[in-house]
PDB file of N, CA, C and O in Angstrom:
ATOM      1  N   UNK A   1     -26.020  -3.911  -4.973  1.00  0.00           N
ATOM      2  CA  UNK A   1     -24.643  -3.967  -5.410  1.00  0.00           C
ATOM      3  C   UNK A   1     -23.841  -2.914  -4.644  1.00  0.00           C
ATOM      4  O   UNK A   1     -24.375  -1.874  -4.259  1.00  0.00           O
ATOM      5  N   UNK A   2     -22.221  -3.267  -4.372  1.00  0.00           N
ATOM      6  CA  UNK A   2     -21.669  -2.569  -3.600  1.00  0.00           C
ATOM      7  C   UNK A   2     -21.013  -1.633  -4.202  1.00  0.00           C
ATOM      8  O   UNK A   2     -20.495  -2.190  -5.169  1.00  0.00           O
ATOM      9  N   UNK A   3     -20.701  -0.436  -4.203  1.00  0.00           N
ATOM     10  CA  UNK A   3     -20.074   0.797  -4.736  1.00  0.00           C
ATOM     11  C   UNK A   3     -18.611   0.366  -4.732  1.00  0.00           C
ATOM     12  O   UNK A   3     -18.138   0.216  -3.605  1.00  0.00           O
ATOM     13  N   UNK A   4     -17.735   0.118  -5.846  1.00  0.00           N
ATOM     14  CA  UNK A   4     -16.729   0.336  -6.595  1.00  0.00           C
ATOM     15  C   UNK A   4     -15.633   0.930  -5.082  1.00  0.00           C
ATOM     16  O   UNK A   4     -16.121   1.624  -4.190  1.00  0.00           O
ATOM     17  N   UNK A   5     -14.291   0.522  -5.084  1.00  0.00           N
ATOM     18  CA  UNK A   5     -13.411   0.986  -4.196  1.00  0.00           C
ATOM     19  C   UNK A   5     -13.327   2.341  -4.846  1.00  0.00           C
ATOM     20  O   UNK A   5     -13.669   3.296  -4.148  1.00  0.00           O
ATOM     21  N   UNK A   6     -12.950   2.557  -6.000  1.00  0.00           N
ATOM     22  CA  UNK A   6     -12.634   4.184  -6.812  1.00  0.00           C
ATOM     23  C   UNK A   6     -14.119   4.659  -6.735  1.00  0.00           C
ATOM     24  O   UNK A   6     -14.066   5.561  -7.570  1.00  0.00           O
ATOM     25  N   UNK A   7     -15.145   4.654  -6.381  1.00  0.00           N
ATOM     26  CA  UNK A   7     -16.322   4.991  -6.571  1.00  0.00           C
ATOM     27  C   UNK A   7     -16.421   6.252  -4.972  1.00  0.00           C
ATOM     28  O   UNK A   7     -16.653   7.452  -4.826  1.00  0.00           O
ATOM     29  N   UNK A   8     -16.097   5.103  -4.085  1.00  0.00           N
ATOM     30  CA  UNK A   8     -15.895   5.999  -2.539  1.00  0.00           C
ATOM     31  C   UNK A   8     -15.316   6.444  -2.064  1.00  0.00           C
ATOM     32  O   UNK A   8     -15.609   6.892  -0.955  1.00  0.00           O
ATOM     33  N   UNK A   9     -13.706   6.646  -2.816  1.00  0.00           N
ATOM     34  CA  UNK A   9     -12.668   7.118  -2.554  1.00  0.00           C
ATOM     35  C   UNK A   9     -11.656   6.928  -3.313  1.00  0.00           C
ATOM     36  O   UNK A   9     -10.789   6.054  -3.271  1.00  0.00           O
ATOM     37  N   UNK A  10     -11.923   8.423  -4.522  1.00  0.00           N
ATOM     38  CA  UNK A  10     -10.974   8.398  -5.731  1.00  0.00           C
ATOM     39  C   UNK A  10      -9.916   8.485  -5.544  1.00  0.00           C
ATOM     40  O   UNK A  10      -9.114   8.018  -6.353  1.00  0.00           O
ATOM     41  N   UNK A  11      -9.505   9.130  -4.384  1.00  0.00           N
ATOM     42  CA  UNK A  11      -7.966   9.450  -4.283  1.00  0.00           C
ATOM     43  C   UNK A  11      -7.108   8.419  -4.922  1.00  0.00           C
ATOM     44  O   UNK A  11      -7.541   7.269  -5.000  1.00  0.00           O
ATOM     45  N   UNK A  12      -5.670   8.787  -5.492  1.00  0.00           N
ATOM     46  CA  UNK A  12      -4.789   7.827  -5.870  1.00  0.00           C
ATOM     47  C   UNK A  12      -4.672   6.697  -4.770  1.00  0.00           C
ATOM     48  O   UNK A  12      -4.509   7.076  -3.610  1.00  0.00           O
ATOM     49  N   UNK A  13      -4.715   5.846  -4.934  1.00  0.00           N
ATOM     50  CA  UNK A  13      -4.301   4.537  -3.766  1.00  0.00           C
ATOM     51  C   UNK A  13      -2.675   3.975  -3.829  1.00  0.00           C
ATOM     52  O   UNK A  13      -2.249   3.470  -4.868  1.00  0.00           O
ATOM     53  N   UNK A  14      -2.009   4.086  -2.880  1.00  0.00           N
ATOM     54  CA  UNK A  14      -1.053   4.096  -2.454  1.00  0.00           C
ATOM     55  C   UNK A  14      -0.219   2.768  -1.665  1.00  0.00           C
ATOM     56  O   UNK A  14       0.867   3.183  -1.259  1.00  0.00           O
ATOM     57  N   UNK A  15      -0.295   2.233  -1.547  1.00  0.00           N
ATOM     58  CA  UNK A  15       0.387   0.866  -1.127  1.00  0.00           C
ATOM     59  C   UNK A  15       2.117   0.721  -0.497  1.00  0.00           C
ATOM     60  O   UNK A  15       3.167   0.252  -0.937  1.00  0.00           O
ATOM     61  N   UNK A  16       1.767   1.275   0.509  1.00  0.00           N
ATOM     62  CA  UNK A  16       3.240   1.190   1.227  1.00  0.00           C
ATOM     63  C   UNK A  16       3.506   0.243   2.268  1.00  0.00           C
ATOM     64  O   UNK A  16       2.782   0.066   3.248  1.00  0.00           O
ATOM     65  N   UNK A  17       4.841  -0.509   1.952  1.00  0.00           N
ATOM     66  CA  UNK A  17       5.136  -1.955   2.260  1.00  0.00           C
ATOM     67  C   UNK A  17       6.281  -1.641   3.104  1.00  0.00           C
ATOM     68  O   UNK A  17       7.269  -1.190   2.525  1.00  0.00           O
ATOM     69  N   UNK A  18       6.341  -1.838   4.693  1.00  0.00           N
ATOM     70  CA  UNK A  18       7.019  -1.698   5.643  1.00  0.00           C
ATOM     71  C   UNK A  18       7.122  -2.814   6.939  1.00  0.00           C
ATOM     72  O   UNK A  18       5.976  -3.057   7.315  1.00  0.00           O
ATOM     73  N   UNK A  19       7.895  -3.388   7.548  1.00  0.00           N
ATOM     74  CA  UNK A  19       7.657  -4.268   8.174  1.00  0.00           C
ATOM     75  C   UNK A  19       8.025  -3.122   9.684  1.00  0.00           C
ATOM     76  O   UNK A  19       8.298  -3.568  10.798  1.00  0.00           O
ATOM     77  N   UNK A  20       7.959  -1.967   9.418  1.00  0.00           N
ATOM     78  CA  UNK A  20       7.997  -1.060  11.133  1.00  0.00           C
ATOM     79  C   UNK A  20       6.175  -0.440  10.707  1.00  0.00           C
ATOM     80  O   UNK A  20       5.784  -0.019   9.619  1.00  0.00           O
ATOM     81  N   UNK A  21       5.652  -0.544  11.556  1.00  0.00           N
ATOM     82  CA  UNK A  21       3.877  -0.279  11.498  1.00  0.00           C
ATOM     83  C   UNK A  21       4.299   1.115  11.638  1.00  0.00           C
ATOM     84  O   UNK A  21       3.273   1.733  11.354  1.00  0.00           O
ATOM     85  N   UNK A  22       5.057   1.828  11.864  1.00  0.00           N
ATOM     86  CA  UNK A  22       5.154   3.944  12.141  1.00  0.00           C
ATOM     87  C   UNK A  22       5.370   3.618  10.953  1.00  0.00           C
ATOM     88  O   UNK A  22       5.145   2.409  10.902  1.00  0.00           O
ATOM     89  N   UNK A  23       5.656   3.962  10.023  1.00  0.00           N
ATOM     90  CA  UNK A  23       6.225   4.077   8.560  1.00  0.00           C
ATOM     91  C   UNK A  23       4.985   4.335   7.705  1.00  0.00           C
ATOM     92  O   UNK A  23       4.797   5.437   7.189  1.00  0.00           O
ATOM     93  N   UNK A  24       4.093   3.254   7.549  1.00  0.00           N
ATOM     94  CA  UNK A  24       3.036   3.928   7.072  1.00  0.00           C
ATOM     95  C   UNK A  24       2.083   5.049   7.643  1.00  0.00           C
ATOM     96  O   UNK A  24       1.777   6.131   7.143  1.00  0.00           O
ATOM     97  N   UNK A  25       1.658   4.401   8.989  1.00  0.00           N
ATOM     98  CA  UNK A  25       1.091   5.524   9.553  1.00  0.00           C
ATOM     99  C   UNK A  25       1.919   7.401   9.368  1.00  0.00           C
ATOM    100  O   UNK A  25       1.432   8.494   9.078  1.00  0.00           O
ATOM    101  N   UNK A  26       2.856   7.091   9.600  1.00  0.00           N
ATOM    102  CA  UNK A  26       3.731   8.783   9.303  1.00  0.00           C
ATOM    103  C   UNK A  26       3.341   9.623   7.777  1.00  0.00           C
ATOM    104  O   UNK A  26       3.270  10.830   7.542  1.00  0.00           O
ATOM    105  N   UNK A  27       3.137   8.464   6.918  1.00  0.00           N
ATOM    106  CA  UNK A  27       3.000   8.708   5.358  1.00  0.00           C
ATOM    107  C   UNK A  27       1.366   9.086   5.383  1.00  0.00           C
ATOM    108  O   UNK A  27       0.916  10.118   4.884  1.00  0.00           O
ATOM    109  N   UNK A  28       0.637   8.161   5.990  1.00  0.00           N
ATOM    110  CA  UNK A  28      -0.882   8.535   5.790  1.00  0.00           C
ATOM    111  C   UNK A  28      -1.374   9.460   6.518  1.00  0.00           C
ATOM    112  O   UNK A  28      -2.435   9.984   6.179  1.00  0.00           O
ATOM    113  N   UNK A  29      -0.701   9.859   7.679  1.00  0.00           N
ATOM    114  CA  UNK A  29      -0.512  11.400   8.062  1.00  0.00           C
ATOM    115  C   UNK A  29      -0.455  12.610   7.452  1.00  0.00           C
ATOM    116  O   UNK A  29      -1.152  13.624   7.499  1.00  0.00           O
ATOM    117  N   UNK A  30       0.492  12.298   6.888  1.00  0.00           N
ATOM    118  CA  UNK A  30       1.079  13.667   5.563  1.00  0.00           C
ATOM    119  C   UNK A  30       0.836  13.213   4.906  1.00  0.00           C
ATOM    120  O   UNK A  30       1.962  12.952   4.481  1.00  0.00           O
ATOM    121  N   UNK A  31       0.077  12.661   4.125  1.00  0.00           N
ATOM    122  CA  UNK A  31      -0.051  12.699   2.839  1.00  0.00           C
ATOM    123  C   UNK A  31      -2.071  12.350   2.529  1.00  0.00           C
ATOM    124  O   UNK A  31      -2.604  12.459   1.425  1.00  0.00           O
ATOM    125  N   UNK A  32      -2.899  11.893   3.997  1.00  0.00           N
ATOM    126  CA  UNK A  32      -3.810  11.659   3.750  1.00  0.00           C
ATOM    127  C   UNK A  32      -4.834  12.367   2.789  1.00  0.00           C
ATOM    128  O   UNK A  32      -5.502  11.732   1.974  1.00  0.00           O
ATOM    129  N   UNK A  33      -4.921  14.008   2.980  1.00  0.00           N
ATOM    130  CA  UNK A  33      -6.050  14.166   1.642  1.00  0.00           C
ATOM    131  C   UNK A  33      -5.781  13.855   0.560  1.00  0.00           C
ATOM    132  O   UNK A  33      -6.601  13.356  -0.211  1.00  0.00           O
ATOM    133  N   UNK A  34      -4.432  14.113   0.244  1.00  0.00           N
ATOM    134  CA  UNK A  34      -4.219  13.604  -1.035  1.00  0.00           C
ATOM    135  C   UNK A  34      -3.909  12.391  -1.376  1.00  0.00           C
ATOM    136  O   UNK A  34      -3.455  12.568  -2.506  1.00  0.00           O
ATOM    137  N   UNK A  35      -3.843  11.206  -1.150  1.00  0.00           N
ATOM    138  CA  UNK A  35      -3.735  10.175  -1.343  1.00  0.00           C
ATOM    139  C   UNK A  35      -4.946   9.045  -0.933  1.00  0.00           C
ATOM    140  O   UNK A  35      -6.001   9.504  -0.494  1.00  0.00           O
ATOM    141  N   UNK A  36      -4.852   8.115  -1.022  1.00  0.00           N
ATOM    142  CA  UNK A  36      -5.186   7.017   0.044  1.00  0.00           C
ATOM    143  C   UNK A  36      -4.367   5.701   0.249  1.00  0.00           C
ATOM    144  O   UNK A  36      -4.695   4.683  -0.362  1.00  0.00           O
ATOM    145  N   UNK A  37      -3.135   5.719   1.242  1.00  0.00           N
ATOM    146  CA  UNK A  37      -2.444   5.294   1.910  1.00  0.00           C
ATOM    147  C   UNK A  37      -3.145   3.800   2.225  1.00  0.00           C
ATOM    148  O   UNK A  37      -4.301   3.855   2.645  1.00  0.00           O
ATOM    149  N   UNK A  38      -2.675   2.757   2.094  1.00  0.00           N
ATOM    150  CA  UNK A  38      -2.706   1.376   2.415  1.00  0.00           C
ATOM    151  C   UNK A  38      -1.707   0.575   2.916  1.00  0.00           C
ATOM    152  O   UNK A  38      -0.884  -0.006   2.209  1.00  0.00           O
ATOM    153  N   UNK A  39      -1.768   0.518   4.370  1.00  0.00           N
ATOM    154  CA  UNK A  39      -0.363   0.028   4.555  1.00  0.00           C
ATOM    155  C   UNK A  39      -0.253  -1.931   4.434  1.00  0.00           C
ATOM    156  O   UNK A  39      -1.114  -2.810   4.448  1.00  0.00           O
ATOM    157  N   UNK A  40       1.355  -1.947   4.313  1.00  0.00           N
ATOM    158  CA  UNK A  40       1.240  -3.489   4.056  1.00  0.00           C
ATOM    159  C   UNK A  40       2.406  -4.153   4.916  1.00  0.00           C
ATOM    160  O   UNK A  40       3.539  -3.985   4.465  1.00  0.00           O
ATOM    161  N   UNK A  41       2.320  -4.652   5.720  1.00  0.00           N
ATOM    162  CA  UNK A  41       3.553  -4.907   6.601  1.00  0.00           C
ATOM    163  C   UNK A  41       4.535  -5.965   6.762  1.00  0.00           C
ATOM    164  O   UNK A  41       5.348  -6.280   7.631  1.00  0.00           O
ATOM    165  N   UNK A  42       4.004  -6.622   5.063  1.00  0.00           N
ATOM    166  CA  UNK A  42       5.274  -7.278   4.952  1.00  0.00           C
ATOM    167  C   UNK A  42       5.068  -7.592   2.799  1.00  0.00           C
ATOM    168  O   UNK A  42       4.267  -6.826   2.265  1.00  0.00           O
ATOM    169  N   UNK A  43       5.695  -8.505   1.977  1.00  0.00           N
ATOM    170  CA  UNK A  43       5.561  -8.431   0.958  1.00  0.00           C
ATOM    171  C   UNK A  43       4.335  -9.438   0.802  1.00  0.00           C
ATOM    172  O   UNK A  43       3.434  -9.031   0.070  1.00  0.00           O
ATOM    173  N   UNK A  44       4.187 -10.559   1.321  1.00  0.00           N
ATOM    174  CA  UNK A  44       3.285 -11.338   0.910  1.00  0.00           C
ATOM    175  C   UNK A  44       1.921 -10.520   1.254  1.00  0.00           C
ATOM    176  O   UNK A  44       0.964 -10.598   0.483  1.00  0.00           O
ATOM    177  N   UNK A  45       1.867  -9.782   2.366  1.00  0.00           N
ATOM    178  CA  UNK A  45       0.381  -9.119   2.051  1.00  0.00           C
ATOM    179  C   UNK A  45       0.955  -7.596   1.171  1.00  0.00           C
ATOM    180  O   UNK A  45       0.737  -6.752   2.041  1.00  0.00           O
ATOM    181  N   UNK A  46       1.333  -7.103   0.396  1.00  0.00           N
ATOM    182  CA  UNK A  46       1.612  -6.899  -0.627  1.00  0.00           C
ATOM    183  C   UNK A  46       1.240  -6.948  -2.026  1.00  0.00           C
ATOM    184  O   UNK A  46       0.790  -6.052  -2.740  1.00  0.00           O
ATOM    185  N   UNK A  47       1.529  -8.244  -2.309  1.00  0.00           N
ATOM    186  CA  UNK A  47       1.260  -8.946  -3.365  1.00  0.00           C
ATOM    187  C   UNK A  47      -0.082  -9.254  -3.428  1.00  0.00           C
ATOM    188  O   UNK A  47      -0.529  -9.074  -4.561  1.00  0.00           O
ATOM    189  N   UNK A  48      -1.085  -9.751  -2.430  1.00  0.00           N
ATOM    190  CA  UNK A  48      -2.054 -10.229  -1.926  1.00  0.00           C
ATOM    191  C   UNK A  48      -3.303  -9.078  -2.071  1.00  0.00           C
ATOM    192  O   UNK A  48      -4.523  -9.199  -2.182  1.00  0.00           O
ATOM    193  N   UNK A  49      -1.993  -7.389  -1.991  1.00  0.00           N
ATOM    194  CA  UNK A  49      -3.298  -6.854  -2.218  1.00  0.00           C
ATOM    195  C   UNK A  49      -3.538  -6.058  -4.098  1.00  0.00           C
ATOM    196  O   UNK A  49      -4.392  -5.422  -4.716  1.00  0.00           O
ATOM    197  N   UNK A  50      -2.355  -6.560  -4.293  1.00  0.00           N
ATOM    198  CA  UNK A  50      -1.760  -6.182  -5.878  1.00  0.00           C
ATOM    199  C   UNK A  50      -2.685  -7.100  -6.265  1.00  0.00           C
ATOM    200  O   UNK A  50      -3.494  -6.620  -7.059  1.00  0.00           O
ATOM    201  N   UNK A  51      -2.961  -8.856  -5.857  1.00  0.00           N
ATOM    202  CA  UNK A  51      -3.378  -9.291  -7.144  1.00  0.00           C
ATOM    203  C   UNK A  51      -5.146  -8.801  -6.529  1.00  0.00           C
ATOM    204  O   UNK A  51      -5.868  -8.732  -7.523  1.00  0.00           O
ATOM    205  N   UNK A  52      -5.534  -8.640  -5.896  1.00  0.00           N
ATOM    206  CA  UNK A  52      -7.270  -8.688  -6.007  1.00  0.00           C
ATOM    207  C   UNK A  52      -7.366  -7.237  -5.772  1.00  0.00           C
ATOM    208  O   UNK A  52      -8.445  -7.113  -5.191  1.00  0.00           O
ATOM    209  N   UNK A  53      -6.824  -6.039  -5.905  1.00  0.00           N
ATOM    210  CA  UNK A  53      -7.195  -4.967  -6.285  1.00  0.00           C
ATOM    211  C   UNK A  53      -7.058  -4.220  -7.267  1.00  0.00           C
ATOM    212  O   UNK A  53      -6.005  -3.760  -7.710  1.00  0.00           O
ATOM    213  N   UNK A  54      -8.830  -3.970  -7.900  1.00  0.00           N
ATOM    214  CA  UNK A  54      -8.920  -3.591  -9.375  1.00  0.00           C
ATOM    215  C   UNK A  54      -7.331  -2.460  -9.669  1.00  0.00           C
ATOM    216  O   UNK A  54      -6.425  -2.723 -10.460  1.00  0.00           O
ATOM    217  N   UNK A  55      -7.430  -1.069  -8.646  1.00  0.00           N
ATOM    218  CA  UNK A  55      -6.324  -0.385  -9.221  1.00  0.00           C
ATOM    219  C   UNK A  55      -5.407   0.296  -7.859  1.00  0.00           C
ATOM    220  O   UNK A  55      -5.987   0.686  -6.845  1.00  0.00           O
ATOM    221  N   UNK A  56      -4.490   0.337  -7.960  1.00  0.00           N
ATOM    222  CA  UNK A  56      -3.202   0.721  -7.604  1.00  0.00           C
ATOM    223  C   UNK A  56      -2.472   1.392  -7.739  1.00  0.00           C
ATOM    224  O   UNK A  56      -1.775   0.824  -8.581  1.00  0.00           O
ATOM    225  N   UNK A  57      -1.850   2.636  -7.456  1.00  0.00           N
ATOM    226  CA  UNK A  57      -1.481   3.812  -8.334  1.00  0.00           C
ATOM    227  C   UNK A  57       0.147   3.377  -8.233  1.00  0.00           C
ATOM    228  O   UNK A  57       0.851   2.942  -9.144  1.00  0.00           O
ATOM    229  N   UNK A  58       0.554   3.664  -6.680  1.00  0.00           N
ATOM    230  CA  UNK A  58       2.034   3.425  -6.589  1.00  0.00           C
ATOM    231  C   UNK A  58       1.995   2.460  -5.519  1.00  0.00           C
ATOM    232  O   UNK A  58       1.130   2.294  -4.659  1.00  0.00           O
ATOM    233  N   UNK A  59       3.271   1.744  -5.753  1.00  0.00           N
ATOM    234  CA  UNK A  59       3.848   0.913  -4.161  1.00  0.00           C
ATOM    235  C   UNK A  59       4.943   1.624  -4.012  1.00  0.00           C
ATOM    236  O   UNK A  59       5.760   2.109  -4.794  1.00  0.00           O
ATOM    237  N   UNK A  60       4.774   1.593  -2.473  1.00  0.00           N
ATOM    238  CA  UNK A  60       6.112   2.088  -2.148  1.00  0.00           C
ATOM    239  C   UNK A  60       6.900   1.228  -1.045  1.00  0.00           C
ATOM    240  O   UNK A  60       6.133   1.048  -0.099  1.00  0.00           O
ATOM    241  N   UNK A  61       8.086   0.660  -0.830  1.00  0.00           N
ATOM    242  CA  UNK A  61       8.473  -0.440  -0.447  1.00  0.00           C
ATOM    243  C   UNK A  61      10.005  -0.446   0.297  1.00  0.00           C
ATOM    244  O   UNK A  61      11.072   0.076  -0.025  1.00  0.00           O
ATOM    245  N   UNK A  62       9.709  -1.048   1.120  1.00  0.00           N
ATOM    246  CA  UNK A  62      10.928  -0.995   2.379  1.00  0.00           C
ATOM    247  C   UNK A  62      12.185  -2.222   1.512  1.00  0.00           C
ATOM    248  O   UNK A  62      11.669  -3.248   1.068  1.00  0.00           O
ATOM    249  N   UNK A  63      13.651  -2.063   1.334  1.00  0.00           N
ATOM    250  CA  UNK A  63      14.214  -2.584   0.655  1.00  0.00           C
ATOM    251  C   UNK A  63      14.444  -3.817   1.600  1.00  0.00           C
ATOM    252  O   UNK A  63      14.431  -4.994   1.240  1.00  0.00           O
ATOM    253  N   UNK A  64      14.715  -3.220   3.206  1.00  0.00           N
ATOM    254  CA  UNK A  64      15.638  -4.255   3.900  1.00  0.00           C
ATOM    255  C   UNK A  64      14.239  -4.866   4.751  1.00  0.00           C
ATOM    256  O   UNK A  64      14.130  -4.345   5.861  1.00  0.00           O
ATOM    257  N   UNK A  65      13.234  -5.808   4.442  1.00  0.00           N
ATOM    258  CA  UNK A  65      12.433  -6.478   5.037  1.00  0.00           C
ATOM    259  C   UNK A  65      12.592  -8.470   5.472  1.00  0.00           C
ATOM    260  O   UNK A  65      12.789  -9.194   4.495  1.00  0.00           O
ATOM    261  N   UNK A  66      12.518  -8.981   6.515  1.00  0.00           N
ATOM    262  CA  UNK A  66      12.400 -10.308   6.317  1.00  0.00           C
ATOM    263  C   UNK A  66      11.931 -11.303   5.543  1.00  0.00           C
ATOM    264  O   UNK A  66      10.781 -10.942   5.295  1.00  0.00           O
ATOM    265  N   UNK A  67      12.142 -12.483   4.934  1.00  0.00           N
ATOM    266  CA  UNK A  67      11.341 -13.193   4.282  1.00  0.00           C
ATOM    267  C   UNK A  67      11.510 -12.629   2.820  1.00  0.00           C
ATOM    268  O   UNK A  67      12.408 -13.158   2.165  1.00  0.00           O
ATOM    269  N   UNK A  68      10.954 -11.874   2.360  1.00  0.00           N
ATOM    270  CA  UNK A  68      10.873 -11.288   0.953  1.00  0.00           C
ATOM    271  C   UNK A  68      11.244  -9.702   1.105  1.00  0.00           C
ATOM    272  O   UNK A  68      10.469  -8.875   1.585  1.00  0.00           O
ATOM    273  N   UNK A  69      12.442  -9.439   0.659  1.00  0.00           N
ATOM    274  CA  UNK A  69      12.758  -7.752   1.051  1.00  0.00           C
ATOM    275  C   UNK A  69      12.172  -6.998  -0.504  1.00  0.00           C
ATOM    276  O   UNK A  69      11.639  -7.417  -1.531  1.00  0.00           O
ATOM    277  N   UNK A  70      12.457  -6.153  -0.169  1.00  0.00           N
ATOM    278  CA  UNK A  70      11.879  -4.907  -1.279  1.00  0.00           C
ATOM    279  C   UNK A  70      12.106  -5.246  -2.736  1.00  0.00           C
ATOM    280  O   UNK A  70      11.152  -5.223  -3.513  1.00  0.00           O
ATOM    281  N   UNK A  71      13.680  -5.652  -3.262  1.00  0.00           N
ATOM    282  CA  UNK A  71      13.857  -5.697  -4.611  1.00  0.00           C
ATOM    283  C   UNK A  71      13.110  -6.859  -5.003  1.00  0.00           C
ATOM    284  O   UNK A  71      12.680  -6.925  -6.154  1.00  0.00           O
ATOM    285  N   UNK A  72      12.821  -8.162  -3.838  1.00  0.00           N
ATOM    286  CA  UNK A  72      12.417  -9.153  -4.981  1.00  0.00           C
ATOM    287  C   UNK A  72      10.986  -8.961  -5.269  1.00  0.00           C
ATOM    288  O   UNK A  72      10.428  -9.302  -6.311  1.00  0.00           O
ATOM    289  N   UNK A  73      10.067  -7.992  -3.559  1.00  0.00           N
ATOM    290  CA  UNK A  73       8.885  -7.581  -4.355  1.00  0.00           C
ATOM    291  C   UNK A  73       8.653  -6.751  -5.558  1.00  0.00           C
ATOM    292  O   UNK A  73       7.583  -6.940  -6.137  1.00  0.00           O
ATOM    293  N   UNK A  74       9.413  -5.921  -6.008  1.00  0.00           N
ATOM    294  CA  UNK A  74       9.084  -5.297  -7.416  1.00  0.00           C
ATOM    295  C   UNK A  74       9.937  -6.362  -8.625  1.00  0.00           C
ATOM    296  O   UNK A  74       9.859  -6.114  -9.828  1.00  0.00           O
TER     297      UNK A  74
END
């Protein structure tokens, strides 16, 4: 059996939704020990990782994105 995502890396998990790829990377920079940063580069993979991951601490989310922008993902 495979070890639990929170099992190998408790850090809070973080979910930041940007359609510019620097945006997350800059965040998981500064913020890597303490966090664990997941970037998502648009809303549908987003959502995609909201519904099949057990836990999620925060999203953090670009307002002005194509296709699905920020307010209608939250």
């Amino acid at each position: 059996m495979e070890p639990k995502f929170e099992e190998v890396d408790p850090r809070p998990i973080v979910i930041v939704v940007d359609d510019e790829i620097l945006v997350p990377v800059g965040w998981a920079r500064s913020l890597r020990r303490d966090l664990r940063i997941i970037p998502a580069g648009n809303a549908a993979r987003a959502l995609h990782l909201l519904a099949t991951m057990e836990r999620v601490d925060l999203l953090m989310t670009d307002l002005h994105m194509p296709v699905m922008h920020g307010g209608e993902l939250l």
